[in-house]
Structure formats: structure tokens, C-alpha cells
N, CA, C and O atoms as a MOPAC input file, in Angstrom:
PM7 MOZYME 1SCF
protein

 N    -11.57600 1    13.43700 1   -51.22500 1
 C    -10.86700 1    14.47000 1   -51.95300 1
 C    -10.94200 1    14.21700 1   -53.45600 1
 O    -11.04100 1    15.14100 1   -54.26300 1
 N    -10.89100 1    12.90800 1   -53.80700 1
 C    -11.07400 1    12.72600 1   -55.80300 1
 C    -12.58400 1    13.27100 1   -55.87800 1
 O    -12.84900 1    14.16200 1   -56.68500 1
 N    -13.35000 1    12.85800 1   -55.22500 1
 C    -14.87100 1    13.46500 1   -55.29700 1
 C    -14.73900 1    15.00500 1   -55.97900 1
 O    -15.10500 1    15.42500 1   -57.07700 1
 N    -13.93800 1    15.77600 1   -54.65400 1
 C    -13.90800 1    17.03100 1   -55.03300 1
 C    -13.23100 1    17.64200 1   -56.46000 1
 O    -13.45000 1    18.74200 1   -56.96700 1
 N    -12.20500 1    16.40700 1   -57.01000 1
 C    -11.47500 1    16.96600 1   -58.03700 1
 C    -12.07100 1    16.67300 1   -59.55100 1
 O    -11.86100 1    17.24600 1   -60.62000 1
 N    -12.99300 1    15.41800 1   -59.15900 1
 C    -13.92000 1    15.14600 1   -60.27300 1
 C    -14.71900 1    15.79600 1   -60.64200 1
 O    -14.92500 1    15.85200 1   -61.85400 1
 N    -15.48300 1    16.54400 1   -59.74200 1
 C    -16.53800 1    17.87800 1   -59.80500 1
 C    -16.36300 1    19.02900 1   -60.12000 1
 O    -17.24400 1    19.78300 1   -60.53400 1
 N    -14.70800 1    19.41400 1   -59.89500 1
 C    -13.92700 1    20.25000 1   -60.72600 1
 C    -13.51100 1    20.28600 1   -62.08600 1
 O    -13.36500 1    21.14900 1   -62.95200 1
 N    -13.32700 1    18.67300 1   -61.94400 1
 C    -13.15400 1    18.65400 1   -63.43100 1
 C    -14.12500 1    18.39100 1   -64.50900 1
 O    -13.73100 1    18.52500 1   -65.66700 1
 N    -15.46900 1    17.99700 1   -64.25800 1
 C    -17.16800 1    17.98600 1   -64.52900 1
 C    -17.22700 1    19.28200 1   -64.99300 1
 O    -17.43600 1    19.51200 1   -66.18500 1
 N    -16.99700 1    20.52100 1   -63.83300 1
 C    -17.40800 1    21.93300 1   -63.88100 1
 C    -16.61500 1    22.33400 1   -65.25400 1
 O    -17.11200 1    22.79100 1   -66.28300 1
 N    -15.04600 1    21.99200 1   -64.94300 1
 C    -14.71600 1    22.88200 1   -65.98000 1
 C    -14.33500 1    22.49700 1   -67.67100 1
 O    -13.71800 1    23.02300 1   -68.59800 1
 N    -15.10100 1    21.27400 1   -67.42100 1
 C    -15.06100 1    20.71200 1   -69.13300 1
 C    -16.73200 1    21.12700 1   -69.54000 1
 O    -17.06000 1    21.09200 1   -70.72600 1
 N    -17.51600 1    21.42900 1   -68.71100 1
 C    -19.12300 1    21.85600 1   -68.82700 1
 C    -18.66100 1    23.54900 1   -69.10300 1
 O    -17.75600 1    24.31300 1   -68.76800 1
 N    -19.56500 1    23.56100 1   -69.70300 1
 C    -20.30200 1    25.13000 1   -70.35700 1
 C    -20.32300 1    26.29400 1   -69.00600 1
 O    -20.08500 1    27.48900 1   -69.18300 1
 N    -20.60500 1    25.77900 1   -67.85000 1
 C    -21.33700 1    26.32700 1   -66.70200 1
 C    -19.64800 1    26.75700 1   -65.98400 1
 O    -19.54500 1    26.33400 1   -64.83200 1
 N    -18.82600 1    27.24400 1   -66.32300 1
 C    -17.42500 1    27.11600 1   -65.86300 1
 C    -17.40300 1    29.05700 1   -65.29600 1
 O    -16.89600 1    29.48400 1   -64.25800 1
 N    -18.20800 1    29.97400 1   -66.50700 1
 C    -18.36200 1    30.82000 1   -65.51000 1
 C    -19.74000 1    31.10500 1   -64.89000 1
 O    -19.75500 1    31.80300 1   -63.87600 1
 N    -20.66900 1    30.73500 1   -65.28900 1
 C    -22.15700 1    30.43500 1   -64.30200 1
 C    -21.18200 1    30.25200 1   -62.14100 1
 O    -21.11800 1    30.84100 1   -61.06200 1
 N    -20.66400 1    28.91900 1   -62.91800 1
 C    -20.14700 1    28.70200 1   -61.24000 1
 C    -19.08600 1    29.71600 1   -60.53100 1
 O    -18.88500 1    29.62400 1   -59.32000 1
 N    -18.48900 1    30.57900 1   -61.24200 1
 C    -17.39700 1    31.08100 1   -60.97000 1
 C    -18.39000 1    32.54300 1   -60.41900 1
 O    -17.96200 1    33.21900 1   -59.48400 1
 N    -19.56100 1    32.86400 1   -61.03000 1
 C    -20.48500 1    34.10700 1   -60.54600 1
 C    -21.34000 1    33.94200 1   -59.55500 1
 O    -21.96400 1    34.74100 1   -58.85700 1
 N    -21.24000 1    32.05800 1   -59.61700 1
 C    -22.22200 1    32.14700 1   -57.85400 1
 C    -21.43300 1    31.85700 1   -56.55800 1
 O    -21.90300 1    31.80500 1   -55.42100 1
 N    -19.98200 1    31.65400 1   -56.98200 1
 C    -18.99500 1    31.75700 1   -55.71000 1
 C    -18.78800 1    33.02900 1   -55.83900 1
 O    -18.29600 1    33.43700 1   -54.78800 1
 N    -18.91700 1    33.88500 1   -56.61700 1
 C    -18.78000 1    35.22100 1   -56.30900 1
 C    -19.78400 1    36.23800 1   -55.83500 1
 O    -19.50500 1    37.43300 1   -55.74200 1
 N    -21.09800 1    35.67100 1   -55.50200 1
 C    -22.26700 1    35.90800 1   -55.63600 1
 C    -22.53700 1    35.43500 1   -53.65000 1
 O    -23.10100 1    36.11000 1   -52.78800 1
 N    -21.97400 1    34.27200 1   -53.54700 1
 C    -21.95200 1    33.30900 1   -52.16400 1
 C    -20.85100 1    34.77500 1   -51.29900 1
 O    -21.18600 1    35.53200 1   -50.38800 1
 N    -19.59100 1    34.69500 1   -52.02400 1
 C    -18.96700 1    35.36800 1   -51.34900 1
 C    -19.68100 1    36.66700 1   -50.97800 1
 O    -20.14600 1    36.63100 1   -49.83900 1
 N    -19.86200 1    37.65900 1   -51.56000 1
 C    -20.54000 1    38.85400 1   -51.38800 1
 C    -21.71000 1    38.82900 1   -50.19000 1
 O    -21.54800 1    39.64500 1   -49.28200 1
 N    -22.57200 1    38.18100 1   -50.14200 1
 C    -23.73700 1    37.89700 1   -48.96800 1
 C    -22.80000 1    37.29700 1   -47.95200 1
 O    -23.36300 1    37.51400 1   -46.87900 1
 N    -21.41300 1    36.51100 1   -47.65800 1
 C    -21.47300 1    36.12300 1   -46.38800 1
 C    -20.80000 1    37.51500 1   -45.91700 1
 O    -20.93400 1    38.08600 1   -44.83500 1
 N    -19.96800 1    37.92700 1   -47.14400 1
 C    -18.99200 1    39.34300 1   -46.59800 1
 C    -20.70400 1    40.53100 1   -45.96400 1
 O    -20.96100 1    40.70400 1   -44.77300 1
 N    -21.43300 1    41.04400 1   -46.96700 1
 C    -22.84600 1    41.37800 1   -46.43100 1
 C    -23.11400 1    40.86300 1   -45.21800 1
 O    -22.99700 1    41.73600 1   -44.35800 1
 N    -23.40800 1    39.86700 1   -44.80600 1
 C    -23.82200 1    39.56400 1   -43.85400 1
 C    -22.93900 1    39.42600 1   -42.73200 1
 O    -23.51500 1    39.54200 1   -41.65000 1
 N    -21.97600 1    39.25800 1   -42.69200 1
 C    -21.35400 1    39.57500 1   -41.44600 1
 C    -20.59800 1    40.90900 1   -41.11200 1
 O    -20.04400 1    40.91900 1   -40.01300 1
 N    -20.49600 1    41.95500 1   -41.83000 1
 C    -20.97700 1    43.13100 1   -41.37500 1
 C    -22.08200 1    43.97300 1   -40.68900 1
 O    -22.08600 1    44.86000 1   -39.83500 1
 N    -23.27800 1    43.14300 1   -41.62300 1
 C    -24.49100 1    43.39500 1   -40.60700 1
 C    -24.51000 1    42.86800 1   -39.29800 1
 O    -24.80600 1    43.53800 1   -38.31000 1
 N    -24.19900 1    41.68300 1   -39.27900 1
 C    -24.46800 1    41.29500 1   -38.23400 1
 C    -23.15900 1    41.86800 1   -36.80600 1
 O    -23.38800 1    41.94600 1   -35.59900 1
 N    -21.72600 1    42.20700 1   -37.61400 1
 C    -21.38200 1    43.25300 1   -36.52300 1
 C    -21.64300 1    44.86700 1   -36.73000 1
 O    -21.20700 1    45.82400 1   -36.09100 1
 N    -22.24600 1    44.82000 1   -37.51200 1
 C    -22.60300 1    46.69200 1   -37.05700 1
 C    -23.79700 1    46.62000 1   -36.05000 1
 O    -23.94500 1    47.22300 1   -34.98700 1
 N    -24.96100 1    45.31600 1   -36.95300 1
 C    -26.40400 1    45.85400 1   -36.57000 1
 C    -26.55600 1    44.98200 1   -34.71400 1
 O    -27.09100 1    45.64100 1   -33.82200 1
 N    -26.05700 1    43.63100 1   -34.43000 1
 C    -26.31000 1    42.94100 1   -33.48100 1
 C    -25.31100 1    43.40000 1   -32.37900 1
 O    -24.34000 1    44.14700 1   -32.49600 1
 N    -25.81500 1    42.73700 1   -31.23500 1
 C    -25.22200 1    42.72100 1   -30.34400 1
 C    -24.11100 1    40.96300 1   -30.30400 1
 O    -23.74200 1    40.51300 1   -29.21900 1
 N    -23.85500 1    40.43200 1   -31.29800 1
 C    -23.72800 1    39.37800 1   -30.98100 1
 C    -22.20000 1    39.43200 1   -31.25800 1
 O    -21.63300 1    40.21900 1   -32.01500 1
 N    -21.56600 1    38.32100 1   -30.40500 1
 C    -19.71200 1    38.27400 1   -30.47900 1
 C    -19.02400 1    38.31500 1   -32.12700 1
 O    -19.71300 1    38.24200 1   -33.14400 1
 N    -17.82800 1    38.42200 1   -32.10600 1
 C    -17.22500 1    38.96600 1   -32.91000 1
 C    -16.86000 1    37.85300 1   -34.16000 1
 O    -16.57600 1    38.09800 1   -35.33300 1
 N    -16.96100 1    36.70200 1   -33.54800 1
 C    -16.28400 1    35.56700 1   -33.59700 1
 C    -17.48700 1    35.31800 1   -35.47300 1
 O    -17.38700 1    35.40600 1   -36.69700 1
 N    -18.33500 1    35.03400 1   -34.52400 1
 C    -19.49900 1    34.91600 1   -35.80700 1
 C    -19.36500 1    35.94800 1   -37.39200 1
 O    -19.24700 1    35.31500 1   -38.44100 1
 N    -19.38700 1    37.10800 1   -37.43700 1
 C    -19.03800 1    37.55100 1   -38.25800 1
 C    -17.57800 1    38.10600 1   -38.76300 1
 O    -17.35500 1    38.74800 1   -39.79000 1
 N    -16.55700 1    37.64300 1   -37.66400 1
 C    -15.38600 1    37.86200 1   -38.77400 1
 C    -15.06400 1    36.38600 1   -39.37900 1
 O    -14.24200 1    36.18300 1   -40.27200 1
 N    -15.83800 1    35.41400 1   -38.75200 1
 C    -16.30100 1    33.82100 1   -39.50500 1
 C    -16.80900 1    34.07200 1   -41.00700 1
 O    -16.40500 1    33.47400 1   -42.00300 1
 N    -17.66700 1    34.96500 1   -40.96500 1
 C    -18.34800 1    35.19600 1   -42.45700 1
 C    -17.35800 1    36.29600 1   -43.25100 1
 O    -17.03000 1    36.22100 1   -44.43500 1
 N    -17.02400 1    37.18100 1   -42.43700 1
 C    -15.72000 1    37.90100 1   -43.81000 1
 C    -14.84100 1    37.65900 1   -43.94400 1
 O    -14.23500 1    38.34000 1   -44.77200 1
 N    -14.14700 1    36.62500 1   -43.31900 1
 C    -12.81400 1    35.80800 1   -43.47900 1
 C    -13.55800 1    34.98700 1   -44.54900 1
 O    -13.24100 1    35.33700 1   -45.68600 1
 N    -14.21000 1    34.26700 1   -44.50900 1
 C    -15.06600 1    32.65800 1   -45.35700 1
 C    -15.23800 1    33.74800 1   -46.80300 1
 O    -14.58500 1    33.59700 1   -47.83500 1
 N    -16.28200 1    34.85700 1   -46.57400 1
 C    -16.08000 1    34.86800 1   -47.67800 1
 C    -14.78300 1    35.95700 1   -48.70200 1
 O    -14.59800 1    35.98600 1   -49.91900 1
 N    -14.36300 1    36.43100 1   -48.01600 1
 C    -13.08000 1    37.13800 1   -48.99200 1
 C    -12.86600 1    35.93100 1   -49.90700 1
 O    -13.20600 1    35.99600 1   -51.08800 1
 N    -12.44500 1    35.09800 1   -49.51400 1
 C    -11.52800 1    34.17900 1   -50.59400 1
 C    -12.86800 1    33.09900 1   -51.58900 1
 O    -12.76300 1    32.15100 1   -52.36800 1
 N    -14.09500 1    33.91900 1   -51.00000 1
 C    -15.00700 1    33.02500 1   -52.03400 1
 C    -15.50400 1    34.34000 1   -53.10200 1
 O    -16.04700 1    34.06000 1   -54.17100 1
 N    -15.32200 1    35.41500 1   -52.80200 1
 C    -15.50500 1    36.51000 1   -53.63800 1
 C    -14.47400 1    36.77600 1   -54.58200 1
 O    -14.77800 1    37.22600 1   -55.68600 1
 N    -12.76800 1    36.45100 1   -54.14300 1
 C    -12.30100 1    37.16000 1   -54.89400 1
 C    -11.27600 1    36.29300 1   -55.83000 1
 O    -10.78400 1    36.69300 1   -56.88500 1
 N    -11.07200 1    35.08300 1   -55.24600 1
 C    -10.50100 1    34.12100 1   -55.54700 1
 C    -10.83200 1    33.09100 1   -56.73400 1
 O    -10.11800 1    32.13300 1   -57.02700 1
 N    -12.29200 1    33.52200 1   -57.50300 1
 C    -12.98300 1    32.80700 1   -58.20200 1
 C    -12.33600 1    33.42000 1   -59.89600 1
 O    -12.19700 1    32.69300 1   -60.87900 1
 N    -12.09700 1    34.57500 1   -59.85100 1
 C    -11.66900 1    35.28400 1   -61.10900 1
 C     -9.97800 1    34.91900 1   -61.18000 1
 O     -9.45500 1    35.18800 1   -62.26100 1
 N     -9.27600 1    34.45700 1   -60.34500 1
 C     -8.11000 1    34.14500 1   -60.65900 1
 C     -7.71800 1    32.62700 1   -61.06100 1
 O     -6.69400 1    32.36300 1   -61.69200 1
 N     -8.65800 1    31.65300 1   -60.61900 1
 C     -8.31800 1    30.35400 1   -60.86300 1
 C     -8.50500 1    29.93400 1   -62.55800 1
 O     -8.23900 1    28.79600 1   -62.94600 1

């Protein structure tokens, strides 16, 4: 867990503070994309893509408030 808070704190004393904040928003958008496709277009269980629009809501929208 310090790993994770050091890399946070790397990110946000670096230049790249919104670079990173547009590719978690960027990550979010394709898993939300993609697991719509994959329940409109597949036949496959439900489980899998409300995995990807649950995962990413909070990586799409959550990046502009922190």
C-alpha cells in the first residue's frame, strides 16, 4: 500500500498530473465501451460486462474530482 501512495505522490508532484488523470479517463471510457458491446453484441453472461461498467464508471468519472 506505501508503494501505491508513493506513486501518487511521484504523479502528483510531476508535470504528468493531468496526462494521468486523461488516461484513467480514457481506460474508463473503453471498459464502459466495451462492456456494452459485449452485452448488446455477445451472447455471453452478464457477469462479464457489468464487471467492465461497474470497473469503469469510477475510472471515468472519478479522475476529475480528486
Amino acid at each position: 500500500m506505501d508503494e501505491v501512495l508513493e506513486l501518487a505522490d511521484v504523479v502528483a508532484d510531476s508535470e504528468l498530473e493531468g496526462l494521468f488523470v486523461w488516461l484513467l479517463r480514457l481506460v474508463g471510457l473503453l471498459a464502459i465501451l466495451g462492456g456494452l458491446g459485449l452485452w448488446l453484441l455477445t451472447d455471453i453472461t452478464l457477469v462479464v460486462p457489468l464487471a467492465l461498467l461497474v470497473g469503469g464508471s469510477p475510472c471515468w468519472s472519478f479522475p476529475g474530482y480528486v
